[in-house]
VOPAGU-2260 file (C-alpha; in pm, 1 decimal, decimal comma):
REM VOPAGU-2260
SITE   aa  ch    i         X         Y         Z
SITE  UNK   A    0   -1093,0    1100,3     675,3
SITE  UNK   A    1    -917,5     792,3     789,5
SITE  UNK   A    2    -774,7     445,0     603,4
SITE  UNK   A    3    -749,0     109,3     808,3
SITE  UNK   A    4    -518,8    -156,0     777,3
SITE  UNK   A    5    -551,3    -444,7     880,1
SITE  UNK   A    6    -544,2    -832,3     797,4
SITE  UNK   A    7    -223,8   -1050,5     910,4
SITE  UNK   A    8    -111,5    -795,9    1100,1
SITE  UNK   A    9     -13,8    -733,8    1484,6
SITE  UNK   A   10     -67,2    -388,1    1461,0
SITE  UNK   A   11    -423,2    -328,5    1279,3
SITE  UNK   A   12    -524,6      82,2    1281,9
SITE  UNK   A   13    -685,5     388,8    1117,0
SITE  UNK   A   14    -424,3     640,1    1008,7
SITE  UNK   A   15    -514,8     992,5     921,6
SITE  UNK   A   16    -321,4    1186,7     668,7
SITE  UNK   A   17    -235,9    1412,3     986,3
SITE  UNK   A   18     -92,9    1035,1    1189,8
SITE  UNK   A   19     137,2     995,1     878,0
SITE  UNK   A   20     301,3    1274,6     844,8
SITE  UNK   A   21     388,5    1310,8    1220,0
SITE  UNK   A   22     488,7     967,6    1241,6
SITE  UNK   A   23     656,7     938,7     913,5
SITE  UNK   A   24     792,3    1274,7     909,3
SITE  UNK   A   25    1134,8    1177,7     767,2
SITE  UNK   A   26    1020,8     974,1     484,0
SITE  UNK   A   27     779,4    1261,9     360,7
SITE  UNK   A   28     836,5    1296,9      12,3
SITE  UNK   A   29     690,8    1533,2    -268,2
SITE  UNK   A   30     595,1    1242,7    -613,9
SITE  UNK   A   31     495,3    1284,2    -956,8
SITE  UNK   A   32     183,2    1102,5   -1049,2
SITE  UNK   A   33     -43,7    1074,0   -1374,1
SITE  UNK   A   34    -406,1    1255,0   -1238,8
SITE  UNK   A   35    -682,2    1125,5   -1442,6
SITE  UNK   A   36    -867,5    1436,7   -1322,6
SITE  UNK   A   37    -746,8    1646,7   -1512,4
SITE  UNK   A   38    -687,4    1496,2   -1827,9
SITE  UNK   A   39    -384,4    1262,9   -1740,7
SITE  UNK   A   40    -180,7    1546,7   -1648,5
SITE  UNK   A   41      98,2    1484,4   -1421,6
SITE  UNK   A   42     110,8    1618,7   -1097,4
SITE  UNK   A   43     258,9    1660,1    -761,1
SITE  UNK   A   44     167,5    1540,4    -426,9
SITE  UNK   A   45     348,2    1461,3     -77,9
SITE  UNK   A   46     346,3    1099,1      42,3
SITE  UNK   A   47     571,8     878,3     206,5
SITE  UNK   A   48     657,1     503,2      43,7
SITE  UNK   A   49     309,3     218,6     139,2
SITE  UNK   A   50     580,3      25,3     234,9
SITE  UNK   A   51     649,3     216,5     528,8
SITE  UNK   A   52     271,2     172,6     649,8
SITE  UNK   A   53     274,3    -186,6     603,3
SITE  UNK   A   54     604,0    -215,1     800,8
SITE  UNK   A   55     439,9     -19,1    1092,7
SITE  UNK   A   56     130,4    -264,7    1066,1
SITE  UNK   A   57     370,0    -577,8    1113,6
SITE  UNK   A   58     281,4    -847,4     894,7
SITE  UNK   A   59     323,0   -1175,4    1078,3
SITE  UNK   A   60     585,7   -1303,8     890,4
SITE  UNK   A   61     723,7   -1489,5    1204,0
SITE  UNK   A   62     611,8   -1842,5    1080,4
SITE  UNK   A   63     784,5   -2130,2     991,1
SITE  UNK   A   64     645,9   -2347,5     655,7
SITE  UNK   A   65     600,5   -2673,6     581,5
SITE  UNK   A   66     833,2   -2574,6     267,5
SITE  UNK   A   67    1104,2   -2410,7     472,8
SITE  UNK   A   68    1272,6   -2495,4     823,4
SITE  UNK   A   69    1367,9   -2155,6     837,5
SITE  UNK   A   70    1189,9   -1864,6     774,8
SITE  UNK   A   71    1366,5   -1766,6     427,9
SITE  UNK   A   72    1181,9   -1554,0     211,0
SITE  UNK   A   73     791,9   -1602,2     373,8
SITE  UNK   A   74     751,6   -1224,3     308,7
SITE  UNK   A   75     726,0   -1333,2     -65,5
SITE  UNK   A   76     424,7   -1530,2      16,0
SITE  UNK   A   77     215,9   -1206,4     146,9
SITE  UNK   A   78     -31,9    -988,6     -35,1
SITE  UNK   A   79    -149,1    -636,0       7,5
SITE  UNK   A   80    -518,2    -526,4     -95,9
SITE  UNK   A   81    -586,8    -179,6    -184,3
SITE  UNK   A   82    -946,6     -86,4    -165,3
SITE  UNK   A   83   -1109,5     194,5    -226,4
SITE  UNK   A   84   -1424,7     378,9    -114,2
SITE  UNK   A   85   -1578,3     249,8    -425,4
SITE  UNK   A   86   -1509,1     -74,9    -378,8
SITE  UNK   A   87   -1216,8    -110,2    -654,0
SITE  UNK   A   88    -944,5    -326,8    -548,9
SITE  UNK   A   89    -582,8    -329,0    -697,6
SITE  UNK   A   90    -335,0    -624,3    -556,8
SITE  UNK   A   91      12,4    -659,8    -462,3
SITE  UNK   A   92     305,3    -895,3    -360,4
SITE  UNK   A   93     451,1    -792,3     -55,8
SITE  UNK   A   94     771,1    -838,0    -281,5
SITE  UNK   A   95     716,1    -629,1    -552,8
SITE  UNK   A   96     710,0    -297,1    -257,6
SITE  UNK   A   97    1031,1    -432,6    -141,8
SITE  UNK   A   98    1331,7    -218,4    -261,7
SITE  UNK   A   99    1596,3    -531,1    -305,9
SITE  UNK   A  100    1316,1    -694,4    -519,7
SITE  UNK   A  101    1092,1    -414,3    -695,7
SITE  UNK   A  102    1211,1    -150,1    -921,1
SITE  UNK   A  103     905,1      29,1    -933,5
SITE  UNK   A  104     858,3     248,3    -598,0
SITE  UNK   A  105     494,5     307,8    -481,0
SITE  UNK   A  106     376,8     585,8    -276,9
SITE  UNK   A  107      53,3     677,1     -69,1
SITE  UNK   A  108      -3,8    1035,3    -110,6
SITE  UNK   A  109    -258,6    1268,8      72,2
SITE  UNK   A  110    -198,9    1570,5    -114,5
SITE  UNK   A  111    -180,6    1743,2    -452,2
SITE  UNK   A  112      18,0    2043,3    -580,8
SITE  UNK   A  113     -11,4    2132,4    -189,2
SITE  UNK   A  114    -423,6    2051,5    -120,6
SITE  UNK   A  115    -556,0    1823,3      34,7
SITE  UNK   A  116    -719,3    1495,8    -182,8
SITE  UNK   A  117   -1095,2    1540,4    -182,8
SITE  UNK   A  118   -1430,1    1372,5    -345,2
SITE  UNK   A  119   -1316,0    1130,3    -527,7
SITE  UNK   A  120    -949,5    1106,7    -468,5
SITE  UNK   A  121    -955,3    1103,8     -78,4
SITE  UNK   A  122    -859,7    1040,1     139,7
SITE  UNK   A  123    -505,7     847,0      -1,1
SITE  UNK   A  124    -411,6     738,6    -349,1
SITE  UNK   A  125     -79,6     544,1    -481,0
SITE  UNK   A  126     163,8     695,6    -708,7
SITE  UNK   A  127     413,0     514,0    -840,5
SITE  UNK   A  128     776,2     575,9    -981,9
SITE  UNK   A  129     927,0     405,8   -1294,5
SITE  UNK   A  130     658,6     249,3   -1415,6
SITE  UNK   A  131     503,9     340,8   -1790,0
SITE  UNK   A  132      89,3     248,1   -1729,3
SITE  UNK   A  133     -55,8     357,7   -1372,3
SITE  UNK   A  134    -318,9      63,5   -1390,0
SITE  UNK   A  135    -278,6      71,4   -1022,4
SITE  UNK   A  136    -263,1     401,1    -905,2
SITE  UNK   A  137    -552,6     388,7    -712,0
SITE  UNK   A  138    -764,3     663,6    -510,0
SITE  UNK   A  139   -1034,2     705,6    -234,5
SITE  UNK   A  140    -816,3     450,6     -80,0
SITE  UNK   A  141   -1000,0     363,3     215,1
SITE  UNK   A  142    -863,1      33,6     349,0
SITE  UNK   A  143    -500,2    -173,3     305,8
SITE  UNK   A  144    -528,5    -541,7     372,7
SITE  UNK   A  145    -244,3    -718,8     422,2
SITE  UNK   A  146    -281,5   -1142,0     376,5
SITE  UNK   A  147     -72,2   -1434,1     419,7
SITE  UNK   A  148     -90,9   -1586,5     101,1
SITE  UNK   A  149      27,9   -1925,1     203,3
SITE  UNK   A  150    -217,6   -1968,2     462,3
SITE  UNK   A  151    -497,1   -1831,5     219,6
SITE  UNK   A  152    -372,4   -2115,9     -40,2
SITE  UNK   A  153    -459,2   -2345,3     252,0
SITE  UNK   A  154    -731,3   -2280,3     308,2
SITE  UNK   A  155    -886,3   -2303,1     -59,9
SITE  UNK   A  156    -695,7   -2594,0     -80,3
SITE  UNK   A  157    -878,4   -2732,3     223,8
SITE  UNK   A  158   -1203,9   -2681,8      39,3
């Protein structure tokens, strides 16, 4: 099974849990995260940090606003859409996944206690570090969207 990503990107694709790990073979990490299958019981699964994906995608952050002359801090302006295969969303500033910014460090895992994700869970799910509720460690991930925020604000704002 595949994710896309996609949105204000250059570099929209599917990635397979196979893609990442050859590509991303030197971020691979093994993360705890709560599993609401079975019981709320933490586990273990290998996963490398969403940021990483993102960064491969390219958000167009090459823009200059009509707030700044120079492009200082537009990555703050971005968001990034988790959906899953059941159509539950969970939301993000591109901010909060930056390390300088966030504390809390969010992972897209393929794996647990060395299987594969299946049903429910697959193909991708977050798990996060440092952070006391997992509201938004989300599975079945099927798609990433990543959106300029500013020009989205423009847009309703147009309206």
């Amino acid at each position: 099974m595949t994710m896309s990503i996609g949105g204000d990107v250059k570099k929209p694709r599917l990635w397979s849990a196979e893609q990442l790990t050859a590509q991303f073979a030197d971020q691979l990490k093994e993360v705890k995260f709560t599993d609401p299958f079975s019981s709320w019981q933490k586990k273990t699964g290998k996963g490398i940090p969403l940021l990483s994906v993102i960064k491969a995608a390219e958000p167009r952050l090459g823009k200059i606003t009509k707030f700044h002359k120079d492009q200082m801090h537009y990555d703050m302006s971005f968001l990034v859409i988790l959906e899953a295969r059941d159509n539950f969303r969970v939301y993000f500033s591109l901010a909060e996944l930056m390390p300088q910014l966030g504390s809390t460090e969010i992972y897209l895992v393929w794996d647990k206690e060395g299987e594969p994700l299946s049903g429910k869970e697959g193909p991708f799910r977050l798990a996060t570090t440092n952070t006391k509720m997992p509201d938004r460690e989300i599975y079945g991930i099927s798609t990433i969207t990543i959106v300029d925020g500013d020009r989205l604000a423009d847009q309703l704002n147009a309206k």
